[in-house]
N, C-alpha and C positions, 0 to 999 in steps of 0.2 A: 300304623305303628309309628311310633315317635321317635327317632334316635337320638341317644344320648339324653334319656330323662333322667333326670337325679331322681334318688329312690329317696326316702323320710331316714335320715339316720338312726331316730329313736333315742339321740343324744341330748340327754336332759340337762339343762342351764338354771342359771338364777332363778328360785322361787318350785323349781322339778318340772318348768316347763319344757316340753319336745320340742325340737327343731326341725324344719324341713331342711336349711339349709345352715349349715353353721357360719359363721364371721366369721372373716380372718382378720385379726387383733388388730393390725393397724387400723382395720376401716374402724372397727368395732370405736378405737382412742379417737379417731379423726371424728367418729360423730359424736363423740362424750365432749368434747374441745368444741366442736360448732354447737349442742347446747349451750354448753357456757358460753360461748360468745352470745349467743340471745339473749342469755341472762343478762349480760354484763350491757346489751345494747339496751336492752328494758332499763335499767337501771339507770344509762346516759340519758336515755327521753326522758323520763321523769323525773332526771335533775332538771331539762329543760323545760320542761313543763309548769316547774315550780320555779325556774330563773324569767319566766316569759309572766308570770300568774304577777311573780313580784312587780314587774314594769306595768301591770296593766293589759295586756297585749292579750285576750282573750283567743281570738281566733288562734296564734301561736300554741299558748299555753293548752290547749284542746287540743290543734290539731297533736301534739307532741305528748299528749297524756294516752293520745290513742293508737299512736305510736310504742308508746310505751307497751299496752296492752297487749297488742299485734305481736311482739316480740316474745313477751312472756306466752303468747299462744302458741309460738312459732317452737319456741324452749318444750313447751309443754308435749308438742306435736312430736319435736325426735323423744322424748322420754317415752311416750305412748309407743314410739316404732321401737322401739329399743325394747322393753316388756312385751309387744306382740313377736317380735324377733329371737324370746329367752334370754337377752341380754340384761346385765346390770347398769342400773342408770346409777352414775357417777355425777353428782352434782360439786362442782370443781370451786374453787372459789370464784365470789362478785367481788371486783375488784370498786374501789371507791370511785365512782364517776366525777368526770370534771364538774367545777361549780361557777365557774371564775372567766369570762370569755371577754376579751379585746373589745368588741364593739358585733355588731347585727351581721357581718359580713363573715367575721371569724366564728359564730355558730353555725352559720348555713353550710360555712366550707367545712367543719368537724362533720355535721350534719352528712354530706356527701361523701366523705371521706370513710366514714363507719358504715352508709352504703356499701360502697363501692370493696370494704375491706369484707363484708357480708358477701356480697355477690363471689368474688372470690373467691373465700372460703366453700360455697357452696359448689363451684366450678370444679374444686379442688375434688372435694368429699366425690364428686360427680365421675371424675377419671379415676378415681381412685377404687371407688364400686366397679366398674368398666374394667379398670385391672383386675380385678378382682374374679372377675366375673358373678358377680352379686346383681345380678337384673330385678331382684325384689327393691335393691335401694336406690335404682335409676328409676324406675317408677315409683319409689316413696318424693323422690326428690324431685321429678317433673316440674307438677305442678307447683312448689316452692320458689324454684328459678324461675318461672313465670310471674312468681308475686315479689319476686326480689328484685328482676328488673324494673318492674312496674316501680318499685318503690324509690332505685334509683335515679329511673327518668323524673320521676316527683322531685325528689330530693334536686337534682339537676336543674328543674325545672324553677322551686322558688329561688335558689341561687343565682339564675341567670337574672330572673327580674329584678332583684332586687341590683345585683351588678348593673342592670339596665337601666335602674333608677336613680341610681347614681348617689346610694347611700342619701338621701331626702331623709326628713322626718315624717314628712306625710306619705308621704312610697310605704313607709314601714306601718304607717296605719288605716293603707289602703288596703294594702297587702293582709293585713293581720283582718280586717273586717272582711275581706274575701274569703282567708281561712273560717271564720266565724258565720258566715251567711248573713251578717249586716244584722244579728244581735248585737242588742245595746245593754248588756246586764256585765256586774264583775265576772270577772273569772273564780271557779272554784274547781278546787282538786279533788272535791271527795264526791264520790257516783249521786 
């Protein structure tokens, strides 16, 4: 015997689907607000994507188109939990991404920075399930923080070198052929 099993409310949501366990509203806004921010981070990659395509910088403008994608997956992923949870997916607004960056150093640091404010977020949404007591969204969320760190230490990762390189020009298209796998063809945005 199990103590303290929650029983199926029978409590129908958005679309007349059942619930086993209902949200409680705040988590429910907290994960509508970390979709949009996926959105909104899809949308900053692939301003970089097509800021890195216009310089030439192939391996950039990839790796950061695939980035883009990752993110729109990422948006895609709480939409999906949110419709298997009965919940309404509230598509918030995409705010206009930046276009316009200082020089190679002040991308990588935005680059980190929208990391780090992802991770975050996600840490957040994480105690906030745990208050909750929502253990369906601490295991929705696992493995997400696993790929969110990973992507920080990335993001950390070309930032340092390229600080290491000490802003060169040739650092930056060492660096960008590294991203690229040492293809020699343009860059192009469209699959």
């Amino acid at each position: 015997m199990v103590l303290g099993t929650q029983h199926a409310t029978g409590t129908l949501l958005s679309g007349g689907r059942p619930v086993a366990q209902p949200m409680q509203e705040v988590l429910l806004e907290a994960l509508q607000q970390h979709l949009a921010m996926e959105l909104n981070a899809s949308s900053a990659y692939w301003a970089l994507a097509v800021w890195f395509a216009e310089r030439d910088l192939r391996g950039f403008s990839r790796t950061f188109k695939a980035e883009s994608d990752q993110e729109r997956n990422h948006a895609g992923l709480f939409a999906d939990y949110l419709i298997a949870r009965g919940q309404p997916v509230v598509l918030g607004g995409i705010n206009a991404p930046k276009q316009v960056w200082n020089d190679i150093e002040d991308v990588l640091l935005s680059v980190f920075q929208m990391e780090v404010d992802v991770t975050t977020s996600l840490h957040q949404l994480y105690a906030l399930a745990e208050q909750s007591g929502d253990v369906r969204t601490t295991v929705f969320l696992d493995p997400l923080i696993d790929q969110q760190t990973a992507s920080e230490d990335e993001a950390a990762h070309r930032l340092g070198r390229w600080r290491l390189a000490g802003g060169e020009s040739a650092a930056l298209l060492i660096l960008d052929a590294e991203l690229d796998g040492g293809k020699a063809t343009p860059s192009k945005l469209a699959a």
